[in-house]
NUZAPA-394954 format. One line per 3 residues: their letters; for each residue z, y, x of C-alpha. Coordinates in pm, 1 decimal. Each point is the difference from the previous one (the first is absolute). Layout:
BEGIN
A) Z/Y/X; ... .
This chain:
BEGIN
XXX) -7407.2/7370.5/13225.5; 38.3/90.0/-371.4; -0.3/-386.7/-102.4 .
XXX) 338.1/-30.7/265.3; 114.2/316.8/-130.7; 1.9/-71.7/-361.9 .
XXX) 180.0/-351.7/45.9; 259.4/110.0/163.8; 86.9/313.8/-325.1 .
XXX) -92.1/-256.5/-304.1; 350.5/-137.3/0.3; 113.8/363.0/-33.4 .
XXX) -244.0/96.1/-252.6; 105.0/-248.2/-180.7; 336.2/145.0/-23.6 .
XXX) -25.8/326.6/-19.8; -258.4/-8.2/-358.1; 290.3/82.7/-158.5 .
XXX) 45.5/290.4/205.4; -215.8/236.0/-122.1; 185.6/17.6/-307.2 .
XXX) 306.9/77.8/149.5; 114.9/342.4/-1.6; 53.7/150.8/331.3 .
XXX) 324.4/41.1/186.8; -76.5/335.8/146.4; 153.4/265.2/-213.9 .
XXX) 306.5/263.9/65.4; 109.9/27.4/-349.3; 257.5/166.1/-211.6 .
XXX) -16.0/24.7/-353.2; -180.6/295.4/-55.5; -153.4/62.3/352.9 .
XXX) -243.4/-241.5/247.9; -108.7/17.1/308.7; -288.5/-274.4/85.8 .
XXX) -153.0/-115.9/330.5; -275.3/-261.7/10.7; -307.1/-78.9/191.5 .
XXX) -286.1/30.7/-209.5; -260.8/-102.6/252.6; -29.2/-213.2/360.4 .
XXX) -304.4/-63.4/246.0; 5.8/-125.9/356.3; -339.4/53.0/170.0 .
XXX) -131.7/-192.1/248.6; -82.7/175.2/396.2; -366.0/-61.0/-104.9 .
XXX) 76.1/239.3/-302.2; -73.1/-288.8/-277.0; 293.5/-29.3/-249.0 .
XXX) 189.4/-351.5/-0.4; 213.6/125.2/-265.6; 25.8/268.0/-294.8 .
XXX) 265.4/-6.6/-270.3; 51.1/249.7/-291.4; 321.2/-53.5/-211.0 .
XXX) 22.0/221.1/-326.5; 300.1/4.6/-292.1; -101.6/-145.8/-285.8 .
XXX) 259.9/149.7/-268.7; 47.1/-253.6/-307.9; 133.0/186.3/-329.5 .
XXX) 60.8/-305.4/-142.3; 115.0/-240.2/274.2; 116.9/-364.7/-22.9 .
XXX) 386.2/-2.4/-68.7; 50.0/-253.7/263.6; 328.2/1.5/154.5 .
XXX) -133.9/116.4/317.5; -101.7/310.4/-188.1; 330.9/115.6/-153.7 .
XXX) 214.6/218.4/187.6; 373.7/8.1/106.7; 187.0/186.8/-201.7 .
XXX) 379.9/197.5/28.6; 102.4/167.8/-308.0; 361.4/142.2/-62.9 .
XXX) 158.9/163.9/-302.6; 243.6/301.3/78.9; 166.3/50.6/-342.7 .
XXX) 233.1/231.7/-127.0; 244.5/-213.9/-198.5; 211.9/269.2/-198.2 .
XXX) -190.1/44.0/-296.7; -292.5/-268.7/-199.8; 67.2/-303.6/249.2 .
XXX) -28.3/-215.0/-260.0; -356.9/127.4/-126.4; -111.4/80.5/341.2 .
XXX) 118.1/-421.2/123.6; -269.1/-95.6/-262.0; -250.3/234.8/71.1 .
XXX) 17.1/-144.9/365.4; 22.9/-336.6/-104.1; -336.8/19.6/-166.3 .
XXX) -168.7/183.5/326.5; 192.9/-270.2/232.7; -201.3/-287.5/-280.5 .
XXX) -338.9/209.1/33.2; -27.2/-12.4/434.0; 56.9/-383.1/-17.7 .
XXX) -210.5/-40.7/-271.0; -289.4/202.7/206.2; 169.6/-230.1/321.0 .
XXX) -52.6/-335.0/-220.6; -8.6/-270.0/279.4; 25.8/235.5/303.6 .
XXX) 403.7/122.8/-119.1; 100.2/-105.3/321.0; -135.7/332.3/156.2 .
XXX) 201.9/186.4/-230.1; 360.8/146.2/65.9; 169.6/251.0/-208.7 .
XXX) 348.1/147.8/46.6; 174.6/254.2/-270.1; 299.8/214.3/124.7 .
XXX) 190.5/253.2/-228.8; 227.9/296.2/35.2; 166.8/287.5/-160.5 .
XXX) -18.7/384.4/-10.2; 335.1/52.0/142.3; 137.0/341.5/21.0 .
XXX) 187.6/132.4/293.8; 375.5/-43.5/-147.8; -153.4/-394.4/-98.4 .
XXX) -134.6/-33.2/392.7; 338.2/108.0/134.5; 239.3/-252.6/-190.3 .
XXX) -304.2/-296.6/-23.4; 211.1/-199.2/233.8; -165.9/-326.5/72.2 .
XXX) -408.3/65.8/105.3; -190.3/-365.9/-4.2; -204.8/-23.1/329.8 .
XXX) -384.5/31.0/-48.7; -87.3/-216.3/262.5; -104.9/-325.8/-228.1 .
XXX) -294.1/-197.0/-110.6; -86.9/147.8/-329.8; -347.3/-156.5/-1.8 .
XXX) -73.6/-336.9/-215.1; -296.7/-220.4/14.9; 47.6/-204.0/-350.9 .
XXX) -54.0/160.8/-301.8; 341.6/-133.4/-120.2; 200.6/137.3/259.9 .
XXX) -152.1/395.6/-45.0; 46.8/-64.2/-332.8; 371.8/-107.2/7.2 .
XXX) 23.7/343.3/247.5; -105.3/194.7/-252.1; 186.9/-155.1/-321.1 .
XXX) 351.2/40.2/212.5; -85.4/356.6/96.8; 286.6/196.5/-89.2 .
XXX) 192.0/355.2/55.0; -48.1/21.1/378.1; 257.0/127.8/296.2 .
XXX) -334.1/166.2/175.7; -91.8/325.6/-1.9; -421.8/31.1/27.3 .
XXX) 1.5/78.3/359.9; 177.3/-371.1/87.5; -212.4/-125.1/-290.2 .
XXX) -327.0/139.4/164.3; 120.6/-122.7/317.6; 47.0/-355.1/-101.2 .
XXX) -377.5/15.2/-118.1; -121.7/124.8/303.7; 154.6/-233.5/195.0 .
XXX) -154.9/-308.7/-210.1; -350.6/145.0/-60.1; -7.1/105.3/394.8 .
XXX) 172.5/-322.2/178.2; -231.7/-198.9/159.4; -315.0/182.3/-0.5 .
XXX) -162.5/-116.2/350.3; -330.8/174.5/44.4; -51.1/68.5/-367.0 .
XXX) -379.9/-18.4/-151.0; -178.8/-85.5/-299.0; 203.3/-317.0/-85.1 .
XXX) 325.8/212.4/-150.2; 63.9/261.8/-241.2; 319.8/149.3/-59.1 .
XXX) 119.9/158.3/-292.4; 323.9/235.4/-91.9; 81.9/36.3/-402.9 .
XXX) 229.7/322.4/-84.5; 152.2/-7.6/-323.2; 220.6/283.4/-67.3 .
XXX) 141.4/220.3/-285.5; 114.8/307.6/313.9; 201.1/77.8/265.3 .
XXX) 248.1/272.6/55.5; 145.7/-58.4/263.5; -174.6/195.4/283.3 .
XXX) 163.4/-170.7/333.7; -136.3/-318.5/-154.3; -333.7/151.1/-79.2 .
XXX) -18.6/129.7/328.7; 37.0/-323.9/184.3; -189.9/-240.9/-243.8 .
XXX) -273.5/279.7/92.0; -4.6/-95.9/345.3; -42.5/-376.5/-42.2 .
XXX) -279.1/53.9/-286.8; -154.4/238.3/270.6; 50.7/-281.6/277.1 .
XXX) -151.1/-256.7/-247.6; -313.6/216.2/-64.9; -51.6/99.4/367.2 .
XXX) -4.9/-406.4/11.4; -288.3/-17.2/-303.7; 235.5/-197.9/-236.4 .
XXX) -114.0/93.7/-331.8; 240.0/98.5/-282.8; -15.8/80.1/-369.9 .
XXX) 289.4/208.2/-149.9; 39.9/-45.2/-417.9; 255.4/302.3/-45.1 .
XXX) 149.4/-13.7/-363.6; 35.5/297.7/-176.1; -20.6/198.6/276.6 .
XXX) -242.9/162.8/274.3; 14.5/44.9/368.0; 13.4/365.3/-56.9 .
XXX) 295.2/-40.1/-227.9; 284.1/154.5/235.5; -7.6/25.1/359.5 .
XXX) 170.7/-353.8/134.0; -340.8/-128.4/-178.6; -182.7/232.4/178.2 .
XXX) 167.9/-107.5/326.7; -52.0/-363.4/-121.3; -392.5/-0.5/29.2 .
XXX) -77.7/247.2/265.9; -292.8/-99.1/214.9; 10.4/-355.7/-148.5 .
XXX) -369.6/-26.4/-29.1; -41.4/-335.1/-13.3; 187.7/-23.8/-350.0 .
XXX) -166.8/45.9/-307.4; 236.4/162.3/-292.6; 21.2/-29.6/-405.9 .
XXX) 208.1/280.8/-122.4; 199.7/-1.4/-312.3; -53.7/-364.6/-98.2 .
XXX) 174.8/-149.0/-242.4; 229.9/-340.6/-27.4; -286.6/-171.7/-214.7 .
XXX) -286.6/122.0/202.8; 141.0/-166.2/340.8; -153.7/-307.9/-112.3 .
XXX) -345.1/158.8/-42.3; 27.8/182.0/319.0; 92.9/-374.3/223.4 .
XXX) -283.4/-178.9/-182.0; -275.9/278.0/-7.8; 28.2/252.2/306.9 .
XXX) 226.4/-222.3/239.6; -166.0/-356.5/-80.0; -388.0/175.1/0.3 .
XXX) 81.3/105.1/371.8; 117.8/-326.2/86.6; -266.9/-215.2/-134.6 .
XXX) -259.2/261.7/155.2; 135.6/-64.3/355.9; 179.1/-359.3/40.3 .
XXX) -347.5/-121.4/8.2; -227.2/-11.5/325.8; -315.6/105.7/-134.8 .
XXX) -251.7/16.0/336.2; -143.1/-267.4/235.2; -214.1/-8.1/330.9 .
XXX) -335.9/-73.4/-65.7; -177.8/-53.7/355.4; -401.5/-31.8/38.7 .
XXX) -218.8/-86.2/287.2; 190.0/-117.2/336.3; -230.2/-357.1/0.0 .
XXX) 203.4/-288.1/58.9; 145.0/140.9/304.6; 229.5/245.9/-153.2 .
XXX) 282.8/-103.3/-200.7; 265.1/219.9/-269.5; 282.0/-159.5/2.9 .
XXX) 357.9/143.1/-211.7; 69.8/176.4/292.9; -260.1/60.2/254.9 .
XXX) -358.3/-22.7/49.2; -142.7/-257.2/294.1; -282.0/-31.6/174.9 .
XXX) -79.7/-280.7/233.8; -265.3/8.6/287.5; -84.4/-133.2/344.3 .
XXX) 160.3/120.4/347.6; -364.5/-23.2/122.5; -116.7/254.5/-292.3 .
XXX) 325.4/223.3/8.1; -18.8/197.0/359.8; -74.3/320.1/-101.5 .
XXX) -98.1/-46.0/-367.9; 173.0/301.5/-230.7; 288.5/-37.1/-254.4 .
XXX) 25.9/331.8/-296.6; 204.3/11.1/-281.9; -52.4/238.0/-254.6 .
XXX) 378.8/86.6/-202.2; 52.1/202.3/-317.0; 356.4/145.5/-117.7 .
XXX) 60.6/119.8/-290.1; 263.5/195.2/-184.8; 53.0/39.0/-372.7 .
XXX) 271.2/104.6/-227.0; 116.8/-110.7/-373.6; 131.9/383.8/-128.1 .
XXX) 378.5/40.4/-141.5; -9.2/332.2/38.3; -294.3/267.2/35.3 .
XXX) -350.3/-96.0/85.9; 10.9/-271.1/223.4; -239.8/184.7/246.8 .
XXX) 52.5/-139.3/373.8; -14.8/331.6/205.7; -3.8/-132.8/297.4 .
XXX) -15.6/-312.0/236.8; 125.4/-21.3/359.8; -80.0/-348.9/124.1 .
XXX) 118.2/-135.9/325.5; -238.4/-322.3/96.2; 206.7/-234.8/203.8 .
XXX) -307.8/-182.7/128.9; 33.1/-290.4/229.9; -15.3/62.0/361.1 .
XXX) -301.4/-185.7/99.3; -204.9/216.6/-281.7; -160.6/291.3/109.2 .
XXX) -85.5/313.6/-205.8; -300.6/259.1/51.7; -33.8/280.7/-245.1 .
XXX) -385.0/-54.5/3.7; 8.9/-355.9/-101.2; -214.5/-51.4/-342.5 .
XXX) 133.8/-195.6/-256.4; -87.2/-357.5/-70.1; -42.5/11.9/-393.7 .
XXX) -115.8/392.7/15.4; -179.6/104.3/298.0; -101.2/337.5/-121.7 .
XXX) 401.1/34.3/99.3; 209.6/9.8/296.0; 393.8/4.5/109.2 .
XXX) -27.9/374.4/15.6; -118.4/2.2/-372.6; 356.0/-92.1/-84.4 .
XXX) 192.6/252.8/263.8; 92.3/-279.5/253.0; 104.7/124.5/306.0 .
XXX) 229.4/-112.8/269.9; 309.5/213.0/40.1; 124.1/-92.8/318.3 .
XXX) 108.2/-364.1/-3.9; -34.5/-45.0/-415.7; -376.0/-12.6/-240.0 .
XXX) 135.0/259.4/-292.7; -216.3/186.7/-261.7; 158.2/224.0/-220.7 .
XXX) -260.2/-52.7/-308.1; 33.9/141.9/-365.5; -244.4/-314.0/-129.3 .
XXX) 172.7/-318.5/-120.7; -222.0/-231.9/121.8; 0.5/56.0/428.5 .
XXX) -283.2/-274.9/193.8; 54.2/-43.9/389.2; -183.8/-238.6/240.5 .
XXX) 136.7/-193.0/286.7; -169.1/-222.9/244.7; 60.2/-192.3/350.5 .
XXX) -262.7/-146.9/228.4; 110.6/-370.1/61.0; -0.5/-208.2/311.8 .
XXX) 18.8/-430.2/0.5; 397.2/65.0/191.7; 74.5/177.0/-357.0 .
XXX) -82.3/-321.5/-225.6; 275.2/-183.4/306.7; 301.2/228.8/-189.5 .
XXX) 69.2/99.3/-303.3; -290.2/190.2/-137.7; 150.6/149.1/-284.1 .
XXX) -50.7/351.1/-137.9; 254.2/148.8/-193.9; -3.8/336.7/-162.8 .
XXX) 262.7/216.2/-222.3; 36.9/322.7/-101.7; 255.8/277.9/-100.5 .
XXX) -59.0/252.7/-278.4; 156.3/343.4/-79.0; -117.9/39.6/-381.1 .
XXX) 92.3/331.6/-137.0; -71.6/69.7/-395.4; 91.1/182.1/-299.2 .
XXX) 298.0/-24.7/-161.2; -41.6/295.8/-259.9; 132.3/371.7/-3.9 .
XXX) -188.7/75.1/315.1; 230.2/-302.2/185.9; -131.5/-226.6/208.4 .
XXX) 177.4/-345.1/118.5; -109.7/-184.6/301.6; 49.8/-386.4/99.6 .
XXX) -51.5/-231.5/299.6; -184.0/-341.1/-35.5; -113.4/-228.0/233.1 .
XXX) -241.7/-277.5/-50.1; -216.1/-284.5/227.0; -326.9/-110.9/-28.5 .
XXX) -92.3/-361.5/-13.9; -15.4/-137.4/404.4; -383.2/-99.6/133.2 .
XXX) 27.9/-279.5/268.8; -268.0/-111.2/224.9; -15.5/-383.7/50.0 .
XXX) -183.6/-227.0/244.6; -147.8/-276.8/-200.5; 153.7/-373.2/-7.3 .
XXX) -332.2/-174.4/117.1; -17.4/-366.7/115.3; 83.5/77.2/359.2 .
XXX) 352.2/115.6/-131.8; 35.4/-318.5/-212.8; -58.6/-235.7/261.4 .
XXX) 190.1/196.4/253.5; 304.9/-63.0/-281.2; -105.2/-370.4/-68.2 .
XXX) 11.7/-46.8/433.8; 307.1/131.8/24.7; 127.3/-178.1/-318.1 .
XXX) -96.1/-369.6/151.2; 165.7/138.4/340.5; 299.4/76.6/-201.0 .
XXX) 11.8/-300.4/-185.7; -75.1/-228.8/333.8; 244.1/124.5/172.1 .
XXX) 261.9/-53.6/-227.7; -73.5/-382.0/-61.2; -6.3/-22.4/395.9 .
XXX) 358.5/166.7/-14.7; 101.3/-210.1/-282.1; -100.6/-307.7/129.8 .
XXX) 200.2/66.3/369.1; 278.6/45.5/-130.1; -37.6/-308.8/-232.8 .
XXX) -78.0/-257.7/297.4; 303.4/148.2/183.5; 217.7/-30.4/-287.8 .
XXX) -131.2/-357.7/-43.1; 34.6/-64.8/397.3; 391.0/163.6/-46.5 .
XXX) 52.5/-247.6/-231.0; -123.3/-352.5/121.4; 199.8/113.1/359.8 .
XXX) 281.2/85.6/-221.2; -6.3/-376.2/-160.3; -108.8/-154.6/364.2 .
């Protein structure tokens, strides 16, 4: 049974060594806040209570990983400059930073794009006779070095005020996200000597706001001034806690601020830093990049029992205030043919249960409200031979609420939703299905040399009549 088991997975072992240093694909991330959900553990045990299979899967997390490009993450990064005063030193103070990220890049540029928008500190007399307003709706990111470059050399005096400005970013560094996770980070640059012009401060508010609500991390270099310095600045970064902010800077510092603060939090996240590490499972459990299999008999299957053990886990990079996570509220969306019970131990800690964690049904949903970051639920189905006939699939996400500190007594909440790698159950390809296959092959191919070879001697017949 093993032997027949274990030739039908070597092809896939095969392919899937590389696997286990591939990072995994489940993560709900922002910049500076994560949500995880992964299966750390799977057994399926027999009706005669022996285990056929039992698979732990830890993170192994790599401080120095291999900077393959597989590793490297996307990255959005726009400029919103004020282009009044110091363009000039502020172009080459860019131009360096913009040298630095491909440098870091080196042959994996191509997952780079950066974009660099500017605009002015109009008043409201300025606003009222501007006249012509250039549309923010355009591409402003660049993939080649050359081309961000050339963006930022032409910069000059621009017809945008900061809220259009900030608007153009968001509309780059946002388009396109799909189902964002660990592969992209997205970055906002602020370079500023002030605003005064409150309408404008007002309204650029509400898209920085919009931009942190949406985890896009921002860095604001303020020259020779503060956010306290008047109240439009004050209006400016309200609530944006997702920004992190160098008062009174000067024009020869911005330089030192791109290549120390902004390029050190870069180079800290654009690489993937964690892999799957699985151990036990025997030959008849496989990891794959994006679910776990395990292939047994229909005769061995009738009422044999499937659990898989899930941990989520929330964490926070701190802008402002502590960082502490208050508070978790996580919504399981477990797949229909899993069932939970409160009393059921866990697989990798049986000293445990799903009420150790809060789990409870409420009503049709599996929520815990839970003040720990790291939450552990198991799931598990009895299985029937008419399940490995469909698709016997198990999928699994979840929803977090994640409320933290922000400082000053504040705290900020944010949704994030992330899935768990699938676990399939498989019938095994023995010889019986191979020569079932190689039957109905030869059938196939029989019967279309019979065809062929009709409609040849009545072709040929057609034709010696036709000559007759």
């Amino acid at each position: 049974m093993r032997k027949k088991i274990s030739i039908c997975l070597v092809l896939f072992i095969i392919a899937s060594l590389i696997v286990f240093l591939m990072p995994s694909k489940s993560y709900a991330i922002c910049n500076t806040v994560t949500f995880t959900k992964e299966v750390t553990a799977v057994q399926l045990t027999l009706a005669d209570g022996s285990i056929f299979s039992n698979m732990s899967i830890a993170r192994n997390v790599n401080t120095q990983p291999t900077l393959l490009p597989s590793n490297f993450k996307n990255l959005k990064l726009m400029f919103v400059v004020d282009t009044e005063n110091g363009i000039e030193q502020n172009k080459s103070s860019i131009a360096d930073f913009i040298g630095k990220i491909y440098d870091l890049y080196a042959n994996n540029a191509s997952k780079v794009q950066m974009g660099i928008t500017g605009f002015r500190d109009f008043s409201v007399e300025e606003l009222t006779n501007r006249g012509y307003v250039p549309s923010t709706g355009y591409n402003a990111l660049k993939n080649s070095k050359q081309d961000i470059l050339n963006e930022v050399y032409y910069l000059s005096q621009s017809n945008y005020t900061l809220t259009e400005a900030l608007a153009t970013a968001q509309e780059n560094i946002t388009s396109n996200n799909g189902n964002r996770n660990d592969d992209l980070l997205q970055y906002i640059v602020l370079i500023t000597d002030g605003i005064d012009n409150e309408e404008v401060a007002a309204s650029s508010n509400v898209i920085l706001r919009d931009m942190s609500d949406n985890m896009v991390a921002m860095y604001g270099l303020l020259i020779g001034t503060s956010q306290n310095e008047n109240s439009s600045m004050q209006k400016l970064f309200d609530r944006v806690y997702e920004m992190t902010v160098a008062d009174n800077v000067s024009y020869s510092n911005v330089k030192y601020q791109l290549e120390n603060s902004v390029y050190d939090y870069i180079s800290q996240f654009v690489v993937k830093t964690s892999t799957l590490m699985p151990s036990g499972g025997d030959s008849n459990t496989l990891l794959t990049p994006d679910k776990i299999i395990i292939t047994i008999d229909a005769e061995l299957v009738h009422g044999a029992t499937l659990e898989i053990e899930y941990k989520m886990t929330s964490s926070r990079v701190a802008y402002y205030g502590s960082g502490q996570i208050y508070s978790n509220r996580i919504i399981d969306h477990k797949d229909p043919q899993l069932v939970f019970n409160r009393d059921a131990r866990l697989l990798t800690d049986s000293s445990k249960t799903n009420a150790s964690y809060g789990w409870q049904m409420s009503g049709n949903e599996l929520i815990t409200d839970s003040t720990q970051t790291e939450t552990k639920l198991l799931l598990s189905v009895v299985l029937t031979p008419q399940q490995l006939k469909g698709d016997c699939v198990y999928r699994n996400s979840a929803s977090c609420a994640t409320s933290f500190d922000v400082g000053s007594g504040t705290s900020a909440s944010y949704n994030l939703t992330a899935r768990s790698l699938d676990v399939q159950i498989l019938p095994p390809f023995g010889e019986e299905e191979l020569n079932t296959i190689d039957t109905n092959i030869v059938i196939y191919v029989m019967t279309g040399l019979t065809t062929i070879m009709v409609l040849g001697t009545v072709f040929v017949a057609t034709k010696v009549k036709k000559k007759k």
